[in-house]
Each structure stands twice: as C-alpha cells, then as structure tokens.
N, CA, C and O atoms as a Tripos MOL2 file, in Angstrom:
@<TRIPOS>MOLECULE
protein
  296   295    74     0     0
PROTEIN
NO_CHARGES

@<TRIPOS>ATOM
      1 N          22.9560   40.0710  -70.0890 N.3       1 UNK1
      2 CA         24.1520   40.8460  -70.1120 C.3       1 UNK1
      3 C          24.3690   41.3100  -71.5480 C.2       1 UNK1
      4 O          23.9450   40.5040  -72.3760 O.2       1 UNK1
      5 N          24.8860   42.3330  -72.0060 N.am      2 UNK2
      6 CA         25.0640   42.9530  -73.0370 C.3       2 UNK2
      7 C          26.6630   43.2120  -73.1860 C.2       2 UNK2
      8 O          27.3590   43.8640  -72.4070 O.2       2 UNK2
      9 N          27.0200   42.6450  -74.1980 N.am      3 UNK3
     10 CA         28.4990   42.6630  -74.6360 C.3       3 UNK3
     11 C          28.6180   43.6800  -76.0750 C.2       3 UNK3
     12 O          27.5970   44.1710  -76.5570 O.2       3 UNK3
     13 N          30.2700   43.9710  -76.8070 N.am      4 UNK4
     14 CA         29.8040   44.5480  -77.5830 C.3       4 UNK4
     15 C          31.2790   43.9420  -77.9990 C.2       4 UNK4
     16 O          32.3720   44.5030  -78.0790 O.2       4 UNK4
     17 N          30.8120   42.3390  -78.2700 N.am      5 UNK5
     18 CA         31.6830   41.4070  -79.0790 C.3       5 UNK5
     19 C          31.0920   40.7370  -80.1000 C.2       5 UNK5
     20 O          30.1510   39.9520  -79.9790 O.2       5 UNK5
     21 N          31.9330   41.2080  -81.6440 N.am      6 UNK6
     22 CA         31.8090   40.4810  -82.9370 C.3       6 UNK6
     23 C          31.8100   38.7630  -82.8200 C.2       6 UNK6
     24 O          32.7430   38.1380  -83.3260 O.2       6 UNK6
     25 N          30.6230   38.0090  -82.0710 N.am      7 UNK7
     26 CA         30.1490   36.7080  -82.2490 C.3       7 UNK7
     27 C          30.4840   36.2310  -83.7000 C.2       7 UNK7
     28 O          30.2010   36.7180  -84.7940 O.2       7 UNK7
     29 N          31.1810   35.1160  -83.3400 N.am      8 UNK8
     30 CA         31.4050   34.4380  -85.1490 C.3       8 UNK8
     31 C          30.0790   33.9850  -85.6510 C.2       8 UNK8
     32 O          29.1410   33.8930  -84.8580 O.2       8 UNK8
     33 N          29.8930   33.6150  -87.2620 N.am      9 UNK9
     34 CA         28.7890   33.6770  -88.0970 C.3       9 UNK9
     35 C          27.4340   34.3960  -87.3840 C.2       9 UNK9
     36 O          26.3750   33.8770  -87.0310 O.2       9 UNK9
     37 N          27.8530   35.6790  -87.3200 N.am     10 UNK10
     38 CA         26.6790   36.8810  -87.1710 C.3      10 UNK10
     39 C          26.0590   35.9480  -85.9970 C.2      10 UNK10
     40 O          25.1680   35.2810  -86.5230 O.2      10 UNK10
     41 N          26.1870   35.5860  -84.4200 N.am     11 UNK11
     42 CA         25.3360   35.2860  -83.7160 C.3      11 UNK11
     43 C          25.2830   36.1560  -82.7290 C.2      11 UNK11
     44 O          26.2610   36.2580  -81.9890 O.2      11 UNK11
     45 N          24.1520   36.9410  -82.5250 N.am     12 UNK12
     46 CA         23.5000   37.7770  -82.1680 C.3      12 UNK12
     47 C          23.1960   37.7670  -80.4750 C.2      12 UNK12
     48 O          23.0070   38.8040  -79.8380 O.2      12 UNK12
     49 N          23.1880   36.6630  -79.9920 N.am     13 UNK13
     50 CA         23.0230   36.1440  -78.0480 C.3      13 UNK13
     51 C          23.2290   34.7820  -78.2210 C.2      13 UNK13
     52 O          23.3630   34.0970  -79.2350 O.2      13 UNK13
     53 N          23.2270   34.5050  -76.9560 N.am     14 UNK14
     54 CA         23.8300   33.2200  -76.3340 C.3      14 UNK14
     55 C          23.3330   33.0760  -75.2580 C.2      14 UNK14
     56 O          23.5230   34.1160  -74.6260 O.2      14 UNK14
     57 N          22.6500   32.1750  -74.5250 N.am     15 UNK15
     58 CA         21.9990   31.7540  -73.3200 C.3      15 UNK15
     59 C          21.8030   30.0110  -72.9490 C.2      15 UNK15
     60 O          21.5520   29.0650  -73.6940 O.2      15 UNK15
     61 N          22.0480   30.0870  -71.4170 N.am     16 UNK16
     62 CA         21.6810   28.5190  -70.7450 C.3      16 UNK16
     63 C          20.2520   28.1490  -71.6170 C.2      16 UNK16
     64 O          19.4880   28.8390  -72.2920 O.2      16 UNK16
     65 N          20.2760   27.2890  -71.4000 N.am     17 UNK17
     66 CA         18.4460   26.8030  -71.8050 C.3      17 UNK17
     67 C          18.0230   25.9780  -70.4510 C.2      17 UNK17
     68 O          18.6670   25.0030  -70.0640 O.2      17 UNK17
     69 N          17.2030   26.3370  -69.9740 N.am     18 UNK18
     70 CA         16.4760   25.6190  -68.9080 C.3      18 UNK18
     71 C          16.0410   24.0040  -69.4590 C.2      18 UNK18
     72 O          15.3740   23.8930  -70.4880 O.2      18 UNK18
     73 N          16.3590   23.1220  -68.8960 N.am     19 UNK19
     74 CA         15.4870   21.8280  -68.8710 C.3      19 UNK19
     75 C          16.1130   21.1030  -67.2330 C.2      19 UNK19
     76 O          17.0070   21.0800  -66.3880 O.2      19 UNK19
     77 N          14.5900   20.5190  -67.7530 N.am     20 UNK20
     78 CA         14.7410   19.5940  -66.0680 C.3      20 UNK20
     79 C          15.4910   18.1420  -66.2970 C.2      20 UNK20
     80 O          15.4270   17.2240  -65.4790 O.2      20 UNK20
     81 N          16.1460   18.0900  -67.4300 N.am     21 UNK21
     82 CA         17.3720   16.7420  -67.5700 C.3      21 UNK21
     83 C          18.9250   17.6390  -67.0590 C.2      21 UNK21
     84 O          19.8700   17.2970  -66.3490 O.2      21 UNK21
     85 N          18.6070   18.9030  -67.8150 N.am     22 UNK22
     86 CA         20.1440   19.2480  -67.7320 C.3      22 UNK22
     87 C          20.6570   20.4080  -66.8570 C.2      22 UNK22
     88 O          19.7610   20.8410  -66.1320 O.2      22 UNK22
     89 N          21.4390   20.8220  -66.7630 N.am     23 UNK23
     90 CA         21.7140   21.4560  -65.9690 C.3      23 UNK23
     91 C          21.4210   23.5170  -66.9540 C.2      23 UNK23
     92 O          21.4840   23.7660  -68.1580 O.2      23 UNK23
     93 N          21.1730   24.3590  -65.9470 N.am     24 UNK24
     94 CA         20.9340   26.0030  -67.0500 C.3      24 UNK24
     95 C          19.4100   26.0820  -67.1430 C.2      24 UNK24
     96 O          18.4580   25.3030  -67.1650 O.2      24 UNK24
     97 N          19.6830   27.6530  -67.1970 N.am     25 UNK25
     98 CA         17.8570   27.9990  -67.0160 C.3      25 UNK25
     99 C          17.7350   29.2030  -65.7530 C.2      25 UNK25
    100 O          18.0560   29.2140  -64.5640 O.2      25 UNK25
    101 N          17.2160   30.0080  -66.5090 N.am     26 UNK26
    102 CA         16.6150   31.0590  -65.1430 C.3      26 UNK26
    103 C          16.3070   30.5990  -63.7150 C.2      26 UNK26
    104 O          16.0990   31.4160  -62.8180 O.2      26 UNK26
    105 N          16.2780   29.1250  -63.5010 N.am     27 UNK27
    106 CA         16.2420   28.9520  -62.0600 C.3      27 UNK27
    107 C          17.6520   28.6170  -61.6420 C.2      27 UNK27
    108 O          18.0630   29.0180  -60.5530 O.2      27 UNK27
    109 N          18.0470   28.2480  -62.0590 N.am     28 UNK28
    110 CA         19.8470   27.1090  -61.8840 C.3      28 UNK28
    111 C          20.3610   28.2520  -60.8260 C.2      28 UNK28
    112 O          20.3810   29.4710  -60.9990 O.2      28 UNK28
    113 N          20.7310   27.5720  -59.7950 N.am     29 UNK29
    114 CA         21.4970   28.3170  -58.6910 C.3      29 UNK29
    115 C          23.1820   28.2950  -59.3270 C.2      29 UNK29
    116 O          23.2390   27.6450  -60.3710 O.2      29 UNK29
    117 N          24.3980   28.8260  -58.9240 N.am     30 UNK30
    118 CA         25.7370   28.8130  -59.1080 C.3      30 UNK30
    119 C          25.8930   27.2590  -58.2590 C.2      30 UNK30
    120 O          25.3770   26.7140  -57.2830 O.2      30 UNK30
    121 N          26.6770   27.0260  -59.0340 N.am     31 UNK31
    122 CA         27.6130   25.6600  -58.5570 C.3      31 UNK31
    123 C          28.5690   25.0330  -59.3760 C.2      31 UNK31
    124 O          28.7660   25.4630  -60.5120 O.2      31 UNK31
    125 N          29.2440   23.9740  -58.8900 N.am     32 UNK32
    126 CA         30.5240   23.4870  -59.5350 C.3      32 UNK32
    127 C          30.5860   23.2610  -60.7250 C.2      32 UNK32
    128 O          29.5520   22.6210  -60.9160 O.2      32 UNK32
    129 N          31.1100   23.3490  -61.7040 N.am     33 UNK33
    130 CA         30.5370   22.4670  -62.9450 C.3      33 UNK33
    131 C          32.0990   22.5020  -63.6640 C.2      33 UNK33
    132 O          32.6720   23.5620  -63.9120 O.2      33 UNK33
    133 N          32.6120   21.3040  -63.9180 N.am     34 UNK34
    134 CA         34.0020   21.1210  -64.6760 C.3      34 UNK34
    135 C          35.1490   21.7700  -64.3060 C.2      34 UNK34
    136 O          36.0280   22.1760  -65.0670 O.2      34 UNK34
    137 N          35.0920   21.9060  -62.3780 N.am     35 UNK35
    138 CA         35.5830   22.0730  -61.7960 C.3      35 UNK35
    139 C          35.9340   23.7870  -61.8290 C.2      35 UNK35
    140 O          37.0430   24.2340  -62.1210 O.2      35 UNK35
    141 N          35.1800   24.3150  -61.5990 N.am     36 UNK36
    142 CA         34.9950   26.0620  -60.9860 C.3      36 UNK36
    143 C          33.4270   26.2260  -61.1270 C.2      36 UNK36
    144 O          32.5640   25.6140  -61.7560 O.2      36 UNK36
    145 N          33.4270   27.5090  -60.1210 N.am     37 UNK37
    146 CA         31.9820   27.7300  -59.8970 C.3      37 UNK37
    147 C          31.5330   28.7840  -61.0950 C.2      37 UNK37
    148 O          32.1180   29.8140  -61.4300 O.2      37 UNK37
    149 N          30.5140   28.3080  -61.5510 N.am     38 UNK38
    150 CA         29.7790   28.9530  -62.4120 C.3      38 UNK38
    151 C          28.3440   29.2000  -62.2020 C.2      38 UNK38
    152 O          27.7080   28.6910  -61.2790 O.2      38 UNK38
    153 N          27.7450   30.1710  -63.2800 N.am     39 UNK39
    154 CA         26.2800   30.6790  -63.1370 C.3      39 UNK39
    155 C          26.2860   30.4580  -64.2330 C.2      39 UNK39
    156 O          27.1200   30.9160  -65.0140 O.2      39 UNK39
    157 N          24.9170   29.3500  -64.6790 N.am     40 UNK40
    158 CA         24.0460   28.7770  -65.8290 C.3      40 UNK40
    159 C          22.8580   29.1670  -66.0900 C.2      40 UNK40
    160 O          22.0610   28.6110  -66.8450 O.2      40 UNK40
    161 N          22.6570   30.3940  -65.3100 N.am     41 UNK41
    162 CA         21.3250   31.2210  -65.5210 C.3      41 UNK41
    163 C          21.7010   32.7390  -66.6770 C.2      41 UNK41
    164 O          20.8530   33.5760  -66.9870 O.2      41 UNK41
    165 N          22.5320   32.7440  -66.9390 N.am     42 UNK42
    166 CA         22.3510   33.8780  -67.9550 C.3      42 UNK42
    167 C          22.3160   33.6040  -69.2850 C.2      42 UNK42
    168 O          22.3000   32.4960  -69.8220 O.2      42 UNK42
    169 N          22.3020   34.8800  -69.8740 N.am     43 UNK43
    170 CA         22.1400   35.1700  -71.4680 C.3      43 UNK43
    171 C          23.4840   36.3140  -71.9010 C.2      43 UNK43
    172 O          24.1580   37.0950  -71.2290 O.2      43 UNK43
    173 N          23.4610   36.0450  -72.9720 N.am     44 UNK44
    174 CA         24.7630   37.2470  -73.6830 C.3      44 UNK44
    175 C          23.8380   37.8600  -75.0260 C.2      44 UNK44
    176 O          23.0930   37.1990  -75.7500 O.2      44 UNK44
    177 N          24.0480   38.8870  -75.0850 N.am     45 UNK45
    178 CA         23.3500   39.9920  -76.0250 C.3      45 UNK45
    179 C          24.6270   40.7650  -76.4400 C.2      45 UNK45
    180 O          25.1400   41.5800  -75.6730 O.2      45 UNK45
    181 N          25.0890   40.5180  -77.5680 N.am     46 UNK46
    182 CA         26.1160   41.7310  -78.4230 C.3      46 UNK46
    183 C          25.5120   43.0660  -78.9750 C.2      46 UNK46
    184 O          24.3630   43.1750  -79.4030 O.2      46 UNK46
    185 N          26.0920   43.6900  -78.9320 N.am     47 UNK47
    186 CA         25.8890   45.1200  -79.7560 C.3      47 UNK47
    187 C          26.5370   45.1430  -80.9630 C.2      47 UNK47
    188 O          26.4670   46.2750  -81.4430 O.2      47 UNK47
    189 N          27.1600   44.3440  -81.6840 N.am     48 UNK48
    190 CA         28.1320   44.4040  -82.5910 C.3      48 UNK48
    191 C          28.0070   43.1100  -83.2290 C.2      48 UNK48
    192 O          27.8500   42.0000  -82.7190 O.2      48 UNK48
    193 N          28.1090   43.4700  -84.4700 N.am     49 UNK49
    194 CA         27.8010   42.1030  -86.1060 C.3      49 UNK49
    195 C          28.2220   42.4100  -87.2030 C.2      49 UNK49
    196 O          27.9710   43.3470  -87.9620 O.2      49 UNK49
    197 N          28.7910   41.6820  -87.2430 N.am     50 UNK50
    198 CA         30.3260   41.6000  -88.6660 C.3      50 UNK50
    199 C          30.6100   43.4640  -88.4810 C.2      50 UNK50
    200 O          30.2980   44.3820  -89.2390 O.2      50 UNK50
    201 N          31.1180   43.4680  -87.5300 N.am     51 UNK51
    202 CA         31.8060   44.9040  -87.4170 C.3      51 UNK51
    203 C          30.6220   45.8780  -87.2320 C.2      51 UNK51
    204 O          30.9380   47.0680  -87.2340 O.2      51 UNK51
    205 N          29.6920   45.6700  -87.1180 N.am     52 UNK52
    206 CA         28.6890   47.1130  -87.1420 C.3      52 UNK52
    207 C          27.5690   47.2420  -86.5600 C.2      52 UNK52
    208 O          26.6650   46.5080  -86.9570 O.2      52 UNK52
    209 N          27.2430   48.3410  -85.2950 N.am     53 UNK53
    210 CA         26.4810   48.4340  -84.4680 C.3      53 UNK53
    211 C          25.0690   47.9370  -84.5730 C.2      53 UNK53
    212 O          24.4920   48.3180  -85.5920 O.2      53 UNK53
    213 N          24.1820   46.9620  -83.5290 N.am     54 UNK54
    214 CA         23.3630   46.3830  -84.1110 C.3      54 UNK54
    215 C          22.8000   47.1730  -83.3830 C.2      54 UNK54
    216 O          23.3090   47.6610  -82.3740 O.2      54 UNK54
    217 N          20.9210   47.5540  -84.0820 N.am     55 UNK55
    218 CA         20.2850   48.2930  -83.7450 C.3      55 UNK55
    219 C          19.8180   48.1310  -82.6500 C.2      55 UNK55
    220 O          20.0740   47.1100  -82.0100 O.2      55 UNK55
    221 N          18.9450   49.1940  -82.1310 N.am     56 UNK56
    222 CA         18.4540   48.9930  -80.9560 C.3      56 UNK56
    223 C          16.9010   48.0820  -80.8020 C.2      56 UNK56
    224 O          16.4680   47.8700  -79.6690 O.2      56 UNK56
    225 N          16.3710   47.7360  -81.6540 N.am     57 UNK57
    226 CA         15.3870   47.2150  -82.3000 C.3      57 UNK57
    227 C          15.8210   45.8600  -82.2610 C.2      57 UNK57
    228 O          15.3450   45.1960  -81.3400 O.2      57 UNK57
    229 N          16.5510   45.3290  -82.9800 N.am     58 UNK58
    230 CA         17.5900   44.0850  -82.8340 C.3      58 UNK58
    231 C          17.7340   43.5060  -81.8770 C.2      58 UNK58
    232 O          17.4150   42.3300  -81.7000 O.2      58 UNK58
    233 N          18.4220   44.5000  -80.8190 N.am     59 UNK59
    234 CA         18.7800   44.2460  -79.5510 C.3      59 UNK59
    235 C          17.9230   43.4510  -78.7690 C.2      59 UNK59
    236 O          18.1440   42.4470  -78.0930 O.2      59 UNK59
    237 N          16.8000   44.1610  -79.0170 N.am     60 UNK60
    238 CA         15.5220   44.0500  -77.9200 C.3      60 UNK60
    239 C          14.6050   42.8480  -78.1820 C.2      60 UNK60
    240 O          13.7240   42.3240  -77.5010 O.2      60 UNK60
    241 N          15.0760   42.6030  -79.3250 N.am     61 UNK61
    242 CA         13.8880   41.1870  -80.0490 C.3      61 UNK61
    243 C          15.0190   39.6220  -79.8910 C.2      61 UNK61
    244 O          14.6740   38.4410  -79.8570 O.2      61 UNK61
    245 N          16.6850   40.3470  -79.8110 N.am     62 UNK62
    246 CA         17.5760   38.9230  -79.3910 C.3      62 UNK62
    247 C          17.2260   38.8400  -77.9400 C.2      62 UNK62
    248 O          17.0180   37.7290  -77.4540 O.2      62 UNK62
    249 N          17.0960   40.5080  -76.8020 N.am     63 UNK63
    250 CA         17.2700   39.9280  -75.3880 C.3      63 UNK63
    251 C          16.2510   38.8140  -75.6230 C.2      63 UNK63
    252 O          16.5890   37.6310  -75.6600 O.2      63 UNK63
    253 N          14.6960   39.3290  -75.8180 N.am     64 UNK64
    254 CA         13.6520   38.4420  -75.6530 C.3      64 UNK64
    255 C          13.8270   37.2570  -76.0370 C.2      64 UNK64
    256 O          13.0690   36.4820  -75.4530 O.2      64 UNK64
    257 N          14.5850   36.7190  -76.8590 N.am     65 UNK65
    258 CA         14.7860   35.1290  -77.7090 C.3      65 UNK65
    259 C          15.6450   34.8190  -76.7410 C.2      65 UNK65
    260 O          15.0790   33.9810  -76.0390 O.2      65 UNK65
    261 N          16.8430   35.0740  -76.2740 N.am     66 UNK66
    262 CA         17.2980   34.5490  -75.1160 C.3      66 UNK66
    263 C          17.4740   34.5400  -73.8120 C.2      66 UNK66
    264 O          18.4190   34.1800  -73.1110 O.2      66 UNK66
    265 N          16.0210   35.1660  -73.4870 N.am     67 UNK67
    266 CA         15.2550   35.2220  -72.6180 C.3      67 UNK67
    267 C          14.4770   34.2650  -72.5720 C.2      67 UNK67
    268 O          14.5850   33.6040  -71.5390 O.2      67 UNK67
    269 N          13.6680   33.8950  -73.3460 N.am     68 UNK68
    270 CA         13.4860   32.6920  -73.8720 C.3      68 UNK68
    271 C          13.9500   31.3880  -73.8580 C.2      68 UNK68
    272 O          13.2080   30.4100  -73.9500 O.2      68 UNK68
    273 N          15.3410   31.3340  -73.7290 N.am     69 UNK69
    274 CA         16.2290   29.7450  -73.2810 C.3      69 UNK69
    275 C          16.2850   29.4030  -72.4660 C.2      69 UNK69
    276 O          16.1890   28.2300  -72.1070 O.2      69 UNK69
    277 N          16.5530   30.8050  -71.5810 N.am     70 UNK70
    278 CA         16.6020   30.6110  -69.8520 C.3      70 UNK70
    279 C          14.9830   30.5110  -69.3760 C.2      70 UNK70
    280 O          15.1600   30.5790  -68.1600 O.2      70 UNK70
    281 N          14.1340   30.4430  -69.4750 N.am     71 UNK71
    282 CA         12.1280   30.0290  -69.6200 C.3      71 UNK71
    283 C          12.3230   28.4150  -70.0310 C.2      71 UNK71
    284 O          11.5580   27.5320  -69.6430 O.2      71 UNK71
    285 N          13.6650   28.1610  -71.0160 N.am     72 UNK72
    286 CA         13.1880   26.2910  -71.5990 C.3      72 UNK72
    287 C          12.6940   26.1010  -72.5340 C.2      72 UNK72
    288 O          12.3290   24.9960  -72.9370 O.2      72 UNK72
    289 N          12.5150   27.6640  -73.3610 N.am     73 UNK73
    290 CA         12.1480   27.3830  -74.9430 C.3      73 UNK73
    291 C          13.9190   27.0610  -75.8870 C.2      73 UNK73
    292 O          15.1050   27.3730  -75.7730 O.2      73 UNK73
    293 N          13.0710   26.3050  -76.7220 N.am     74 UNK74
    294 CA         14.7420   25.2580  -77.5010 C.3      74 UNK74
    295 C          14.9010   26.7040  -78.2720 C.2      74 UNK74
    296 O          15.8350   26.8880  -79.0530 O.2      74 UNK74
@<TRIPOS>BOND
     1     1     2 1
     2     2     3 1
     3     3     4 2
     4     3     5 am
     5     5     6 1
     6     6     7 1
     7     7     8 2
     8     7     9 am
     9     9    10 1
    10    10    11 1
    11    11    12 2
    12    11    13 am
    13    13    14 1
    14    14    15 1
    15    15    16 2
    16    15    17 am
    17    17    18 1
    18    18    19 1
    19    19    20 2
    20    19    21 am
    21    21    22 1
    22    22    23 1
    23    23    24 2
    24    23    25 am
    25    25    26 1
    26    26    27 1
    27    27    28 2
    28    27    29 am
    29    29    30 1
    30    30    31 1
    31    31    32 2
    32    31    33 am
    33    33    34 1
    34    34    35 1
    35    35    36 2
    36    35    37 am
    37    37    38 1
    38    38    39 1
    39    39    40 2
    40    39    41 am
    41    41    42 1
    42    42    43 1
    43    43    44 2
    44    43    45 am
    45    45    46 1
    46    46    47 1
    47    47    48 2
    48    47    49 am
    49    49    50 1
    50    50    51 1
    51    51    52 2
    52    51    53 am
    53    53    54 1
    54    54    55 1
    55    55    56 2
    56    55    57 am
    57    57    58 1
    58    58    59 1
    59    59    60 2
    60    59    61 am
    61    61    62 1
    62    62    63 1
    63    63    64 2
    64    63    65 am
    65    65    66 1
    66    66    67 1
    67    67    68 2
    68    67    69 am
    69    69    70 1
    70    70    71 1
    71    71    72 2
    72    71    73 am
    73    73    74 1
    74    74    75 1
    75    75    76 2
    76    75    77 am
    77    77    78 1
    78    78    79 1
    79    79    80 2
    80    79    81 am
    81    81    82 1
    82    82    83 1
    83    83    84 2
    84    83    85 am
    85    85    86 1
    86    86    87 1
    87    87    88 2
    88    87    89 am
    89    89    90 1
    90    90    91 1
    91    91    92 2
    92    91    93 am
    93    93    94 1
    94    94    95 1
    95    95    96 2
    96    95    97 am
    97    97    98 1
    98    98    99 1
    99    99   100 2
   100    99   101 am
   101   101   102 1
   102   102   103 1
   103   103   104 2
   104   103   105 am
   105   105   106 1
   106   106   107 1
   107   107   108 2
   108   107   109 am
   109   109   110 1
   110   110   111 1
   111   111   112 2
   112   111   113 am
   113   113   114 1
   114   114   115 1
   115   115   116 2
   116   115   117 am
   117   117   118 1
   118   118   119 1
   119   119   120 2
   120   119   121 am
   121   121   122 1
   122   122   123 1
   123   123   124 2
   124   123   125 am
   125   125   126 1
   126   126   127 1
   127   127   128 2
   128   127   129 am
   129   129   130 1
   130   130   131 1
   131   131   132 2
   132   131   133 am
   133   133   134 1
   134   134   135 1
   135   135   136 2
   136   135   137 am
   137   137   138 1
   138   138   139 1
   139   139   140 2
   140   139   141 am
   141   141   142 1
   142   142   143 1
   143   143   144 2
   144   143   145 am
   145   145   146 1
   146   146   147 1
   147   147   148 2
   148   147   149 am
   149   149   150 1
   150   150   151 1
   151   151   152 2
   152   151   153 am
   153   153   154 1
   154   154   155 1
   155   155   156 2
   156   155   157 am
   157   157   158 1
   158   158   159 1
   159   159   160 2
   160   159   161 am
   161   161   162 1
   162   162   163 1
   163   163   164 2
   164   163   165 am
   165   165   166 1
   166   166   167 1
   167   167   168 2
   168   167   169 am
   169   169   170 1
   170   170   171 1
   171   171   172 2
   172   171   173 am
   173   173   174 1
   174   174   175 1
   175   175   176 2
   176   175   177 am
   177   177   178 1
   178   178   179 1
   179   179   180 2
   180   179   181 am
   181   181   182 1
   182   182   183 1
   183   183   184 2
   184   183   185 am
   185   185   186 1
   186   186   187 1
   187   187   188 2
   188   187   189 am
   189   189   190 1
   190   190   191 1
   191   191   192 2
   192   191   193 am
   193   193   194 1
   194   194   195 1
   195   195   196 2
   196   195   197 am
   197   197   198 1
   198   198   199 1
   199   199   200 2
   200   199   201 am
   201   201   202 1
   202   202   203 1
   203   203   204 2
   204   203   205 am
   205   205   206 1
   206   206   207 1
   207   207   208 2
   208   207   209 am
   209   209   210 1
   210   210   211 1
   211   211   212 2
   212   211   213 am
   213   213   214 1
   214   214   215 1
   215   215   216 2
   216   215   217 am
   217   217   218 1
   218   218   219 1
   219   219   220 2
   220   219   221 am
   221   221   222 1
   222   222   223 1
   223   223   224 2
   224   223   225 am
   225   225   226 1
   226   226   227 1
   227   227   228 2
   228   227   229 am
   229   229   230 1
   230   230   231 1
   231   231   232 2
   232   231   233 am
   233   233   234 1
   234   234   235 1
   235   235   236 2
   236   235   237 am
   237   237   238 1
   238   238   239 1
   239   239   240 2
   240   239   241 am
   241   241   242 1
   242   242   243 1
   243   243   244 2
   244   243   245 am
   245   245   246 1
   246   246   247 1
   247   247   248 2
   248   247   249 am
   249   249   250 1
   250   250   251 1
   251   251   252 2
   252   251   253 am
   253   253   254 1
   254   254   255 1
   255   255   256 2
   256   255   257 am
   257   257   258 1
   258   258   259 1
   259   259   260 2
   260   259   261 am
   261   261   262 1
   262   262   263 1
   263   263   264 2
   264   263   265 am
   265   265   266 1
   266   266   267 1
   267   267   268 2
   268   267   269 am
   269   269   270 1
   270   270   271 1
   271   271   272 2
   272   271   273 am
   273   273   274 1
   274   274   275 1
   275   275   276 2
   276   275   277 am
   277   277   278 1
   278   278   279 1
   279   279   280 2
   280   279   281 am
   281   281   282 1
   282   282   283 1
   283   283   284 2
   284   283   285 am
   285   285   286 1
   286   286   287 1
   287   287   288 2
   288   287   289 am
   289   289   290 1
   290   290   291 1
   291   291   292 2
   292   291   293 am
   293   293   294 1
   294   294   295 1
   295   295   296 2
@<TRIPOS>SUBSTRUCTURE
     1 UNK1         2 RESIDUE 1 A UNK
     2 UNK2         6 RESIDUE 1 A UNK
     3 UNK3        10 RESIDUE 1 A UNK
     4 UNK4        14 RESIDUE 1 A UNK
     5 UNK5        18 RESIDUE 1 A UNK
     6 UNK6        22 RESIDUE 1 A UNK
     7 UNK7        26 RESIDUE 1 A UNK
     8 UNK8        30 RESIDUE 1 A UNK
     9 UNK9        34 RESIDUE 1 A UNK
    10 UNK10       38 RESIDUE 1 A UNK
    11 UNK11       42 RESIDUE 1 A UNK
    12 UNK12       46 RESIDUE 1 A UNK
    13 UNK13       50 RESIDUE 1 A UNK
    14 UNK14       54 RESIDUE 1 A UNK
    15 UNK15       58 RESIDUE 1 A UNK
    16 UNK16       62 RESIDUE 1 A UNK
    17 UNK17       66 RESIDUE 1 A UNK
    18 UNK18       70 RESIDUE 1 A UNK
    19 UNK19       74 RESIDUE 1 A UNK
    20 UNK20       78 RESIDUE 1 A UNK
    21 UNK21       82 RESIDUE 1 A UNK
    22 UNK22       86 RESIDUE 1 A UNK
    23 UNK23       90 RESIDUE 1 A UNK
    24 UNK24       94 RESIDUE 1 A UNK
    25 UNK25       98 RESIDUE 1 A UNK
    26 UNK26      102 RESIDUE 1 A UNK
    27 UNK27      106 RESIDUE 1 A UNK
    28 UNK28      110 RESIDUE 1 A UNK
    29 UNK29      114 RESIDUE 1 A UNK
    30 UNK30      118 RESIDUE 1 A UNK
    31 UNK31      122 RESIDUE 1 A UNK
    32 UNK32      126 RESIDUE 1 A UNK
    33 UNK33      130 RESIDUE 1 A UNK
    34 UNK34      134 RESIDUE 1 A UNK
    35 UNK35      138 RESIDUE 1 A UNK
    36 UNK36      142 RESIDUE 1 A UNK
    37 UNK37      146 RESIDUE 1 A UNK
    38 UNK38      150 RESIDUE 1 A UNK
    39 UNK39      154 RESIDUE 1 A UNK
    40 UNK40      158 RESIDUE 1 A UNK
    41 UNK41      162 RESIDUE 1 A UNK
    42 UNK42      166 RESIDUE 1 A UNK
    43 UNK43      170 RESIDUE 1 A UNK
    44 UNK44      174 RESIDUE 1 A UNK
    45 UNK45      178 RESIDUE 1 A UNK
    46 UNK46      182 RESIDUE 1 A UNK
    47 UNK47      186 RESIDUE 1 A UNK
    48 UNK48      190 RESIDUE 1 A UNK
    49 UNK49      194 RESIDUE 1 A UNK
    50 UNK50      198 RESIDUE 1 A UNK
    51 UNK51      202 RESIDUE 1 A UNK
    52 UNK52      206 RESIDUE 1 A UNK
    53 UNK53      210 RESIDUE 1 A UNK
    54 UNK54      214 RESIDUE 1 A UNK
    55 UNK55      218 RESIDUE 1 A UNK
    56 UNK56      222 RESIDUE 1 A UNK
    57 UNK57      226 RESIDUE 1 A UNK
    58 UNK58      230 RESIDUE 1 A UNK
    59 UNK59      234 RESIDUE 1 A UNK
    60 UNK60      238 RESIDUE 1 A UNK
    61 UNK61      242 RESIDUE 1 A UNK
    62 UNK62      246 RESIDUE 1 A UNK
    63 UNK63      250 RESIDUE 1 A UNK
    64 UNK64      254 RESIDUE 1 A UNK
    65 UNK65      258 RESIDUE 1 A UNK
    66 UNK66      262 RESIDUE 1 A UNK
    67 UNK67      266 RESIDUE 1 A UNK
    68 UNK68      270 RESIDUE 1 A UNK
    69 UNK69      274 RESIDUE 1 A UNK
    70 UNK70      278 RESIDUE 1 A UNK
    71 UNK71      282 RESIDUE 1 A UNK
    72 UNK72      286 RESIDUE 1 A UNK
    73 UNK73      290 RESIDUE 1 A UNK
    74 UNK74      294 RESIDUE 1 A UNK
C-alpha cells in the first residue's frame, strides 16, 4: 500500500515480517488479534520524507525491502 504520510525519523515503509513463531507475513490470513480483526500480511510505502516527495526510484527499492518482511527476511 502506498501512503503519502511524513513517517517519523525519515522511515520510508513498514511491513508484517513473516515467521513461523509469530504471527505476519505474506501468508497470515485476517483474524482476531487484541481484540478486532486485522490483516498482518501487508506493507506501507510513503511518498513523503521530512516534507518532500520521495522519488520514484526510492519508492521502488523501499516496496522491494518490504516486500521482503512479508517473504521473512528480518
């Protein structure tokens, strides 16, 4: 998913990380978790860092890294 929210200290995406202890990860179905239903399979990608449009180049090298979490890389 692509947002175009100023993340505090310049962080660029945000994603579940897959492991087979915890719960998140490109397989994780929706279910209860701390009482409402949620989905632990995505990622967040901003367009925006300390106020100013991040490139499209940028973009494409954070989807892949947190693309990457949800796969189970740390």
């Amino acid at each position: 998913m692509f947002t175009y929210r100023d993340f505090e200290m310049g962080t660029l995406g945000l994603a579940w990380t897959g492991d087979l202890k915890n719960a998140g990860g490109v397989c994780e179905k929706n279910g209860h978790y701390r009482g409402s239903m949620k989905s632990l399979n995505t990622g967040i990608v901003t367009l925006l860092n300390y106020g100013k449009h991040v490139p499209p180049a940028v973009s494409h090298v954070t989807l892949a890294h947190e693309i990457g979490h949800n796969f189970g890389s740390p």
